[in-house]
N, C-alpha and C positions, 0 to 999 in steps of 0.2 A: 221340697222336691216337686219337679216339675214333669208330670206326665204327660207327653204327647201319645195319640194314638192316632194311627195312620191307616188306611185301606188294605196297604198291601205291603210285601216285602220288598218293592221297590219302591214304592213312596217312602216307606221307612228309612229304606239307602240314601234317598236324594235329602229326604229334612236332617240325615246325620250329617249326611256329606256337607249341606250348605252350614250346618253349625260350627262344624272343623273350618268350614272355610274363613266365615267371619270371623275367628276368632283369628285364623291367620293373618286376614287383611288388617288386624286391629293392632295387629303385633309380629310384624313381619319376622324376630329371632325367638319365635315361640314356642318353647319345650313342651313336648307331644307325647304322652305315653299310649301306647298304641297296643291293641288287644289280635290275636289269631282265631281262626276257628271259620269254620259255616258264615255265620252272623257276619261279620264284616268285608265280605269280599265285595258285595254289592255298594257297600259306602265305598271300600277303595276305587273299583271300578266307576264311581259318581266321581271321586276327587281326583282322577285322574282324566276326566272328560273334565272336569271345569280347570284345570290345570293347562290343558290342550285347545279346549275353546276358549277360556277367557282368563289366561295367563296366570294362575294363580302361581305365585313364585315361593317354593320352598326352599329355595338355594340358600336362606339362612334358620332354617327349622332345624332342631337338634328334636331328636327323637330317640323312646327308651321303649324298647317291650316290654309287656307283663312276664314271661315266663318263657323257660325252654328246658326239654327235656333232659336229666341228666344222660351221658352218657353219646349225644348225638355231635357228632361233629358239622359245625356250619355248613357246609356242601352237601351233608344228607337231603336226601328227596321227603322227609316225614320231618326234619328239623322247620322251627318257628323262624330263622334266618333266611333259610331255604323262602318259605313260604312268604315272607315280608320283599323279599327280592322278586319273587314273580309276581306278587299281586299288588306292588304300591311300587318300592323303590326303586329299577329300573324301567319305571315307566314315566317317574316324576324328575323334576332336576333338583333332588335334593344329595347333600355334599353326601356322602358314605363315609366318611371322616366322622363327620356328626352323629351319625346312626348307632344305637346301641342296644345289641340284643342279646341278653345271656349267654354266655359261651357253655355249650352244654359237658363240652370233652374238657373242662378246665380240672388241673392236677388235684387243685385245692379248693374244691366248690364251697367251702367258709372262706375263708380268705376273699374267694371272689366276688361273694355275695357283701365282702365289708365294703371290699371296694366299687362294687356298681351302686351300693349307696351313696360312698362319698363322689361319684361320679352326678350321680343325680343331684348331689348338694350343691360339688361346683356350678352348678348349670343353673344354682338360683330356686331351683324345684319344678316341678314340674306344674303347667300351667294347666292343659287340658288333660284330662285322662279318659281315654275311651275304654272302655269295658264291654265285654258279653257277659254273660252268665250261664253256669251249668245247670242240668236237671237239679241237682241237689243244693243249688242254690249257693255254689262257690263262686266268688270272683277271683280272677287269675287263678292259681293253682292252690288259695286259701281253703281247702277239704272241711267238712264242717267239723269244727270242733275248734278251730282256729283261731288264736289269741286275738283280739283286735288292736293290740299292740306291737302286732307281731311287723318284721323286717324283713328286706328280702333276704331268703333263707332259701336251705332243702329243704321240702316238703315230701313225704312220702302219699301215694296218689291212693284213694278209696278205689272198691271195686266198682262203683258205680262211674266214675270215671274213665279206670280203664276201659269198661263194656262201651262206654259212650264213644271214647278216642279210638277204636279197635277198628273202625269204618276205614280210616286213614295208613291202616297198617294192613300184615297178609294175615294176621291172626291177632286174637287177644296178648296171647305167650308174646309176640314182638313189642307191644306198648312197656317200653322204660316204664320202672315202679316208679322213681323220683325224678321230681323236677327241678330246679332253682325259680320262683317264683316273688316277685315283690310279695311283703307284707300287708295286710292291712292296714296297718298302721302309715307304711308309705303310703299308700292312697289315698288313705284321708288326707293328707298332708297336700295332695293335689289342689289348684286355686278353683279347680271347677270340674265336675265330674259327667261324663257322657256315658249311661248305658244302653246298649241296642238288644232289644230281643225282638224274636222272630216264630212262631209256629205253634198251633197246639199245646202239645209236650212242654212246651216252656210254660203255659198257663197258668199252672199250681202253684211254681216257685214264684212268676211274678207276683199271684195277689201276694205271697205268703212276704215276701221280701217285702213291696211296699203298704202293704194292709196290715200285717200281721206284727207282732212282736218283736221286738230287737234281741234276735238271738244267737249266738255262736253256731249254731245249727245250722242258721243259713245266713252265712258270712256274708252276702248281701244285704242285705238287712241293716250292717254298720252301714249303709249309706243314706238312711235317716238322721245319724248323728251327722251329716253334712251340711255347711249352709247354701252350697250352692251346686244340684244334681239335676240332671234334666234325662228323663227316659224316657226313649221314643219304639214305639210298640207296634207292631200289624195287629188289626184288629183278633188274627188269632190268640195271638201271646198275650193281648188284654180283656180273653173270655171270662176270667174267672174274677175280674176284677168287682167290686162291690160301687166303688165310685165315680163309672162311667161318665155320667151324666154331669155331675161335677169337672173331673179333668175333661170332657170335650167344650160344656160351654168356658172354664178358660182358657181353651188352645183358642178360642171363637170371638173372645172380648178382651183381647191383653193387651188392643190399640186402646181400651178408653183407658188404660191408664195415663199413658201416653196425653192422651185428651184431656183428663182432668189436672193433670202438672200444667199442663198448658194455657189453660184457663186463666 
């Protein structure tokens, strides 16, 4: 696992954004799973200035969200589709054909959840996977206690969740109990994993996810059984960290490797 740690919330935004980018230019039909919340609007708003300044072309990028609430229909102002439309995809030229985000009003939320996996199978799997993470230390809508074998499924939401999402809504009582949410198990399954945190409050669960013990509790955590993870931090979100001093001089020296192959 690879931690970066950055100044600020917006340098944060710009090293995720430039990592989405590269991997774009590396692989221009590159399957994207793409995360909601706080935490990524400042990376969209990067990928869509380098999209606009220096052409980055998603018009063959196929993209998958992590989660959407059950019960919300697409065109909702609090729905994950909603929010992916104003903050990324009608600002980029990427196909909306290709785009896919849980359908929260679907009849048969098992059924649908079989199918936006076999959806993601056909597509090869997903290459990059951008991630936030909650207070309690879930990815996507994995609540702790979360199988790490688990598939995208419903999920029923913890109350620390809901208090957390309730900002977004006119009360708590409006926050949907269930979501459809990828599994852990889908995630790991990603060829490469990007998480972004950002602020204080997220502090504890960062050391605790990458310092601490691999545990169901904080379903972050399964991304030390990863072999290739890179998290990019503002220095608030990496207060609590233990091994500062280590991940800044590698963010600082990972040209000599470069140098010594070269040799």
């Amino acid at each position: 696992m690879e931690v970066i740690i950055t100044s600020s919330y917006e340098e944060m935004s710009r090293v995720s954004a430039k990592i989405i980018a590269s991997e774009i230019r590396k692989k221009h039909d590159l399957t994207l799973g793409l995360a909601t919340g706080d935490t990524p609007i400042g990376t969209y708003e990067e990928l869509v200035k380098i999209h606009q300044e220096e052409g980055l072309d998603f018009s063959k990028i196929k993209s998958f969200n992590l989660d959407e609430y059950v019960g919300l229909a697409p065109l909702h102002k609090n729905s994950y589709n909603y929010f992916m439309r104003e903050n990324l995809f009608n600002k980029i030229n990427i196909n909306i054909a290709n785009v896919y985000v849980p359908q929260g009003n679907t009849e048969d939320p098992e059924e649908y959840c079989k199918w936006y996996e076999k959806q993601i199978e056909n597509c090869g799997g997903i290459d990059l996977q951008v991630l936030g993470i909650g207070r309690d230390g879930h990815i996507a809508f994995n609540e702790p206690g979360s199988s790490f074998a688990s598939r995208t499924r419903v999920k029923a939401l913890h109350k620390q969740t809901l208090e957390d999402n309730s900002r977004f809504f006119s009360s708590i009582d409006d926050v949907p109990r269930f979501a459809i949410t990828m599994g852990i198990g889908t995630i790991l399954e990603a060829r490469r994993i990007l998480l972004i945190a950002n602020g204080e409050r997220k502090a504890d669960v960062v050391a605790a996810f990458i310092e601490g013990p691999v545990t169901s509790q904080i379903t972050a955590s399964a991304l030390q059984l990863h072999t290739d993870v890179t998290v990019v931090l503002d220095n608030e979100a990496a207060s609590k960290l233990a091994r500062t001093e280590y991940y800044n001089w590698v963010r600082d020296h990972k040209h000599l490797v470069q140098k010594m192959v070269g040799r």
